[in-house]
Backbone as ProteinMPNN parsed JSONL, in Angstrom:
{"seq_chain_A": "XXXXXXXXXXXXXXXXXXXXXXXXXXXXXXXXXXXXXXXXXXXXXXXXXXXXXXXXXXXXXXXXXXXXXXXXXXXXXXXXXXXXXXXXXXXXXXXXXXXXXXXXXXXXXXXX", "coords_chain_A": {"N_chain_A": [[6.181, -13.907, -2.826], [4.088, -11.895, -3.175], [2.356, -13.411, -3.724], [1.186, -14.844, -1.704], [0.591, -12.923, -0.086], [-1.949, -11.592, -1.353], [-4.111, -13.468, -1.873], [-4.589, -13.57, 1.692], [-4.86, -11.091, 2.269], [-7.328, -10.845, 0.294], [-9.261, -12.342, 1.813], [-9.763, -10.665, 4.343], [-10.23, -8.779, 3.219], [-12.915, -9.628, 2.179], [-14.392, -10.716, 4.37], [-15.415, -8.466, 4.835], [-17.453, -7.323, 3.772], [-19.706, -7.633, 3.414], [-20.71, -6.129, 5.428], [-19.351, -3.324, 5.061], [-18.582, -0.795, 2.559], [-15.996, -2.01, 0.688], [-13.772, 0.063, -0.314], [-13.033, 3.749, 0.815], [-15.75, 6.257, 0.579], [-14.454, 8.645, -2.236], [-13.945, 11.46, -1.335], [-14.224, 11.07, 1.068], [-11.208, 10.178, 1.708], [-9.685, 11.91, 1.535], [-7.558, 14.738, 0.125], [-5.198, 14.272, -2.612], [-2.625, 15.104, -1.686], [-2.408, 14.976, 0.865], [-1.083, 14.107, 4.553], [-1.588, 11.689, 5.064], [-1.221, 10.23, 2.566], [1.618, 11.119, 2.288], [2.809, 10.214, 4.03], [2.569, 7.172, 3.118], [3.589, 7.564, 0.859], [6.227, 7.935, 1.097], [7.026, 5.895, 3.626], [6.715, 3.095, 1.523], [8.704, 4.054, -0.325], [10.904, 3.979, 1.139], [10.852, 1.621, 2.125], [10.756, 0.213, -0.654], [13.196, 0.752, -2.212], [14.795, -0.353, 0.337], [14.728, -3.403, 0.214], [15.513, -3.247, -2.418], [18.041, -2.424, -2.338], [19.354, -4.284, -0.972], [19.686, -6.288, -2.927], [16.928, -7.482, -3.965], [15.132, -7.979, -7.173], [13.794, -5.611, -9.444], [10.969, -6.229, -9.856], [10.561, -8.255, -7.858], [11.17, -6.008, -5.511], [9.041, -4.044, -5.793], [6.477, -5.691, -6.065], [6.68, -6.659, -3.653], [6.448, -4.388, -1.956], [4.152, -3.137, -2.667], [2.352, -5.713, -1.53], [2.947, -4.953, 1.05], [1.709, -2.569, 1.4], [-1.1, -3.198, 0.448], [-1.722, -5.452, 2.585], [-1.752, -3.118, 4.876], [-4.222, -1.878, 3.762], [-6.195, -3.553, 4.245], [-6.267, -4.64, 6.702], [-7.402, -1.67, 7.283], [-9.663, -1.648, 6.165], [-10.976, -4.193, 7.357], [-10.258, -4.403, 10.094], [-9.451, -2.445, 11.012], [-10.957, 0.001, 13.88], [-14.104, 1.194, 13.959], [-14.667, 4.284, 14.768], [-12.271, 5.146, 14.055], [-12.593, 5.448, 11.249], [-13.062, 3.56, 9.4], [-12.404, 1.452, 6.286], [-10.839, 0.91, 3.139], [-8.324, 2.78, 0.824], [-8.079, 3.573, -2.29], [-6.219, 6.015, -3.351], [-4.477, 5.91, -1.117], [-3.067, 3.517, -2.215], [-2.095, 4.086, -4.089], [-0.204, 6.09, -3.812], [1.338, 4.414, -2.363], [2.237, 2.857, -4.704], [3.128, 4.943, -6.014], [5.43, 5.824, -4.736], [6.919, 2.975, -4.267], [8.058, 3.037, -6.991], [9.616, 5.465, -7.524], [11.279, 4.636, -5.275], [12.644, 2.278, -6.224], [13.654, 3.553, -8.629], [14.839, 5.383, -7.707], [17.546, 3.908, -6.511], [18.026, 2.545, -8.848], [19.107, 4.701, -10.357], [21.348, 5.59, -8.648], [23.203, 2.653, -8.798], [24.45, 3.626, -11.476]], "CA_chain_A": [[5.679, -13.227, -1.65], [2.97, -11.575, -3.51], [1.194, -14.895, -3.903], [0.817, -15.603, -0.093], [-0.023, -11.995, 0.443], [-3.08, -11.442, -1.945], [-4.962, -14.339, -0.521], [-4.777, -13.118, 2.891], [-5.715, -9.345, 1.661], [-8.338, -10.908, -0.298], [-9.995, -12.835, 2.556], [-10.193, -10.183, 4.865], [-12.115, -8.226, 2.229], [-14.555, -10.482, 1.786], [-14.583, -10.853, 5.494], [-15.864, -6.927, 5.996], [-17.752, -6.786, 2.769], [-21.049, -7.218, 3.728], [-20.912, -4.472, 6.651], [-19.692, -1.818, 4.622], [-18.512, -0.894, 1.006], [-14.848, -1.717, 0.174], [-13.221, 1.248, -0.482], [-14.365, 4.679, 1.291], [-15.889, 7.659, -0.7], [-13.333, 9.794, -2.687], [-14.359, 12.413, -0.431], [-13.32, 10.559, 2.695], [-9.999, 9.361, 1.567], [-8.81, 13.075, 1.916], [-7.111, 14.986, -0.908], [-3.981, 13.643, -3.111], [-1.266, 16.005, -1.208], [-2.692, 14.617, 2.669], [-0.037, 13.991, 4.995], [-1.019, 10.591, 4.983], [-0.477, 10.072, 1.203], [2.887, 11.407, 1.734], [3.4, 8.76, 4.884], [2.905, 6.028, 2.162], [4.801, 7.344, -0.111], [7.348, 7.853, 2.052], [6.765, 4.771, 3.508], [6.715, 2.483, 0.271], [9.858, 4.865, -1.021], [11.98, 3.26, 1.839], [10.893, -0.26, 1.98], [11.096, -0.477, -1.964], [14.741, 1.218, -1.537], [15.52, -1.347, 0.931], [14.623, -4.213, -0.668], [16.543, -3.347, -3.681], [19.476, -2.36, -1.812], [19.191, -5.691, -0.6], [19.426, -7.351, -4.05], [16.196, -7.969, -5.321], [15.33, -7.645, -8.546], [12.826, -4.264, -9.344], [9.687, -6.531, -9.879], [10.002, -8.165, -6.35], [10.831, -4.937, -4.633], [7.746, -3.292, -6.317], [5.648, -6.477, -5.717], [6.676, -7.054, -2.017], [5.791, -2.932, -0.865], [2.904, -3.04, -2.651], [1.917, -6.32, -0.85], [2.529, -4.48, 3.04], [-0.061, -1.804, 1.379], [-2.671, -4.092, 0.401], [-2.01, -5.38, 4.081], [-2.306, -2.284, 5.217], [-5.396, -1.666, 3.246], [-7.067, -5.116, 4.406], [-6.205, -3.754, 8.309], [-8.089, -0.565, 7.571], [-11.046, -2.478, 5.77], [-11.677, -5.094, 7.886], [-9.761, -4.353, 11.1], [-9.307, -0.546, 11.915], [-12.137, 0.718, 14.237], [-15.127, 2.016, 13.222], [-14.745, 5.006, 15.273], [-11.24, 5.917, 12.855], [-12.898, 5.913, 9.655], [-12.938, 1.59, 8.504], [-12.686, 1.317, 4.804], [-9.686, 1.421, 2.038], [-8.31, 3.518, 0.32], [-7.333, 3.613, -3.423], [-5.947, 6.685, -2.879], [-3.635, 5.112, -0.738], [-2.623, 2.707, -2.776], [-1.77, 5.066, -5.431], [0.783, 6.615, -3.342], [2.234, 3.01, -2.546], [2.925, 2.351, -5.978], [4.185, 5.756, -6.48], [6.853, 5.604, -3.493], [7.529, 1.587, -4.729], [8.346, 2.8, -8.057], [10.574, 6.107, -6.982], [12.198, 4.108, -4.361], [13.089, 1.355, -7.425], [14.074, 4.44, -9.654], [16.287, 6.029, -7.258], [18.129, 2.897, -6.237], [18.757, 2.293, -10.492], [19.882, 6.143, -11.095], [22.631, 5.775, -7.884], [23.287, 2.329, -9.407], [24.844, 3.658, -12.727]], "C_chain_A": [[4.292, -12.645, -1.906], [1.84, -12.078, -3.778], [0.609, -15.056, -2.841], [0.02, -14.305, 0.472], [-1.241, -11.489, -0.397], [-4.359, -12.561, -1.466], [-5.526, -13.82, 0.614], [-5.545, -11.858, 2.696], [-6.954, -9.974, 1.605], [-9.636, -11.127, 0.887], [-10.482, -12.077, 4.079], [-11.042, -9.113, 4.37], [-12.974, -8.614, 2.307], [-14.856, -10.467, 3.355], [-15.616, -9.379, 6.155], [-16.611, -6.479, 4.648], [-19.187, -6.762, 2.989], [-21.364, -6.165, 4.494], [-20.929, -3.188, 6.158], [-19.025, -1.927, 3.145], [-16.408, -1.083, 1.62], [-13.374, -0.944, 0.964], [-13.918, 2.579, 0.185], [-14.667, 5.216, 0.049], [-14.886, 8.623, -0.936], [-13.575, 10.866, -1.719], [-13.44, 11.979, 0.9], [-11.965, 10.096, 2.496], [-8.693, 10.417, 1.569], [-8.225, 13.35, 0.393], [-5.659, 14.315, -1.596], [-3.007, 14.202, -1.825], [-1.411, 15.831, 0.796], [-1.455, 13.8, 3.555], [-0.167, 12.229, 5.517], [-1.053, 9.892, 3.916], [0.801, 10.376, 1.129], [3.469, 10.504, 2.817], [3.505, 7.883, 3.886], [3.458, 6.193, 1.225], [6.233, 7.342, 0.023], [7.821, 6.375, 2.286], [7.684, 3.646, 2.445], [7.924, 2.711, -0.81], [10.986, 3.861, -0.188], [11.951, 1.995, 1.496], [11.435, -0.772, 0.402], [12.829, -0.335, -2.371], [15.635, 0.054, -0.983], [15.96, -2.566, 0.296], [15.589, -4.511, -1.761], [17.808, -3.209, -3.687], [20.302, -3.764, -1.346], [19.441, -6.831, -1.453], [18.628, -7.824, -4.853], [15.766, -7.296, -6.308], [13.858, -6.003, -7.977], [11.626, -4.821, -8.891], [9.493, -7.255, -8.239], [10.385, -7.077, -4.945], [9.812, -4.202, -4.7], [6.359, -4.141, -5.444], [5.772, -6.123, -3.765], [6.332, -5.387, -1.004], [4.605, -3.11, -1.556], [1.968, -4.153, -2.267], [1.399, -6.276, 0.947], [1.444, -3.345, 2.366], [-1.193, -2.582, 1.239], [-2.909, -4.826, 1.837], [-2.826, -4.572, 4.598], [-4.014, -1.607, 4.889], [-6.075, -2.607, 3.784], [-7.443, -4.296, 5.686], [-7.621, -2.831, 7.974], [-9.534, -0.987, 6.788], [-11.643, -3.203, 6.592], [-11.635, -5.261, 9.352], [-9.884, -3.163, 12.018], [-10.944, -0.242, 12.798], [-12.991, 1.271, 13.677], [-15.235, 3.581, 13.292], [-13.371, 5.659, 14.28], [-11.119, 5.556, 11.372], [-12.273, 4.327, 8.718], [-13.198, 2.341, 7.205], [-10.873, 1.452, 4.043], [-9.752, 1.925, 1.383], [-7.342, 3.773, -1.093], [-6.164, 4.663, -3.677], [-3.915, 6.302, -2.596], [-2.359, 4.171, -1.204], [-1.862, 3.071, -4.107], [-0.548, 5.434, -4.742], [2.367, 5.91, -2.735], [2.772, 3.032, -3.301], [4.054, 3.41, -6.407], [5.681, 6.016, -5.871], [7.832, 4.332, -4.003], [8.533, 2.252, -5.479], [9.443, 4.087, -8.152], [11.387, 5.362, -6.461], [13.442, 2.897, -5.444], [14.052, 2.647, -8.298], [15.287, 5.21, -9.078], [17.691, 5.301, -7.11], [19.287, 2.8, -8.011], [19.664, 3.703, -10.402], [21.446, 6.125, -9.974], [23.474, 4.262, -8.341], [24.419, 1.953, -10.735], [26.257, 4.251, -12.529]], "O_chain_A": [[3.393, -12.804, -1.08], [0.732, -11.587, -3.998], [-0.563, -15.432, -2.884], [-0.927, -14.404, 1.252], [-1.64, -10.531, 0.265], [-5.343, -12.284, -0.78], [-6.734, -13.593, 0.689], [-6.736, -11.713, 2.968], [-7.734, -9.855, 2.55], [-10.651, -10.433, 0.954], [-11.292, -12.6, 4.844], [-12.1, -8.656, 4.804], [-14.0, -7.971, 2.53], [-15.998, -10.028, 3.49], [-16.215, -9.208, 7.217], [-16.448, -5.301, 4.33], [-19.807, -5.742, 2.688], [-22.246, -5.356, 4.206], [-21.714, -2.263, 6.365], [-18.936, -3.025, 2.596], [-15.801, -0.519, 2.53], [-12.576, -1.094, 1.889], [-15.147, 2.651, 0.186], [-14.232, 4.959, -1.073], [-14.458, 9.359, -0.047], [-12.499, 10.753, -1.132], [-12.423, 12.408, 1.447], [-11.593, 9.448, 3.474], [-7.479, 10.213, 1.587], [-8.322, 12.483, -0.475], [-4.993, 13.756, -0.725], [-2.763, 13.35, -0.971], [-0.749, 16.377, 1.679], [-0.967, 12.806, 3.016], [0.71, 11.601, 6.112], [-0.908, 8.691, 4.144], [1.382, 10.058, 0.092], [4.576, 10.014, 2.596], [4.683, 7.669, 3.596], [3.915, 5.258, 0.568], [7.128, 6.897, -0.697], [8.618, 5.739, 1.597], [8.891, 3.409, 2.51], [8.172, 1.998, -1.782], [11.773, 3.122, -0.778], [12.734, 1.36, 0.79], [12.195, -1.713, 0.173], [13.518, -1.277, -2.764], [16.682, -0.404, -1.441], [17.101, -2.832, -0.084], [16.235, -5.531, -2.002], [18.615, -3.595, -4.532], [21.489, -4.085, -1.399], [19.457, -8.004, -1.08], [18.863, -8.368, -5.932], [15.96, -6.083, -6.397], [13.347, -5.617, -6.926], [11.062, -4.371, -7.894], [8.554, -6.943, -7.505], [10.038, -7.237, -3.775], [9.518, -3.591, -3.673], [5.569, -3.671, -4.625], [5.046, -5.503, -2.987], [6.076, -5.286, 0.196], [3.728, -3.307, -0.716], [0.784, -3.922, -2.509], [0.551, -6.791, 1.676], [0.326, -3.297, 2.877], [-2.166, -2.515, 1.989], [-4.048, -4.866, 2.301], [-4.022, -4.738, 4.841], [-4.74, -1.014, 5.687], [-7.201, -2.116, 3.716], [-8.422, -3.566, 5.847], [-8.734, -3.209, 8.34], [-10.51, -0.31, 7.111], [-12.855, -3.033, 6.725], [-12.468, -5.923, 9.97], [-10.234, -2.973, 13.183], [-11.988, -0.319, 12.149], [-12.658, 1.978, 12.725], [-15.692, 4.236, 12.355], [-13.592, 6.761, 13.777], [-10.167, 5.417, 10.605], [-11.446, 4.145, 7.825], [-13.857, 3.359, 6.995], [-9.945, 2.074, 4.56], [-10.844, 2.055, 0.83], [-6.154, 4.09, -1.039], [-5.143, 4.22, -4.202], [-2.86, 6.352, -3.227], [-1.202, 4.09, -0.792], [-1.215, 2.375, -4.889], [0.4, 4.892, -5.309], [3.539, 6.274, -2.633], [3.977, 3.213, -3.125], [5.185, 3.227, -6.857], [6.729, 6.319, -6.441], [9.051, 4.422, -4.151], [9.693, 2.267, -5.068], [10.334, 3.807, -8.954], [12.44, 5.253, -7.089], [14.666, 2.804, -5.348], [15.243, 2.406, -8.493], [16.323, 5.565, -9.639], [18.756, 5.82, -7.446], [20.49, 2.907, -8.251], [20.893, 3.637, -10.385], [22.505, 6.573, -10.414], [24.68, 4.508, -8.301], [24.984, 0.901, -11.036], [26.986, 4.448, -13.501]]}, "name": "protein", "num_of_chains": 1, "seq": "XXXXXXXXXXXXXXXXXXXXXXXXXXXXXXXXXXXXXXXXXXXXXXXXXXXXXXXXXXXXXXXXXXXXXXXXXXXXXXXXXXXXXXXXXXXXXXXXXXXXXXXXXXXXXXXX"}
């Protein structure tokens, strides 16, 4: 899944890379504890949860939420309005992984 979805990511990067940078400025991406760092970790907590509840293994419940963020990240790079703050956010993506990898961890500890 993570094969088909890095591609796509990729190519709408490149698609919005000349216009503007990337990623925004640390500054603009709001502080760690912002209520929409705790949407994606939220977020990324369920889906990876699901997933695993679901059967698959850790590495493609990990892989496959942190593939709808890099979506999501593409969206807000190349897609989102200009007028609500275009660009991605590492940030972001940080809070993905950390939700993924909870959501994986809780799943194991109930599990045992």
């Amino acid at each position: 899944m993570l094969g088909l979805l890095l591609p796509l990511a990729a190519a709408l990067w490149c698609g919005s890379a000349a216009a503007s940078p990337l990623f925004l400025s640390s500054a603009d991406q709001g502080p760690w504890l912002a209520a929409d760092k705790e949407l994606h970790f939220a977020g990324s907590l369920a889906i990876a949860t699901s997933v695993r509840v679901e059967g698959q293994s850790r590495r493609a419940s990990i892989a496959g939420t942190l593939g709808i963020g890099l979506l999501k990240e593409a969206y807000d790079a190349a897609i989102k309005p200009r007028r609500m703050g275009r660009g991605a956010s590492w940030k972001d993506l940080a809070a993905d992984l950390a939700g993924a990898l909870a959501g994986v961890a809780l799943v194991s500890a109930l599990d045992r």
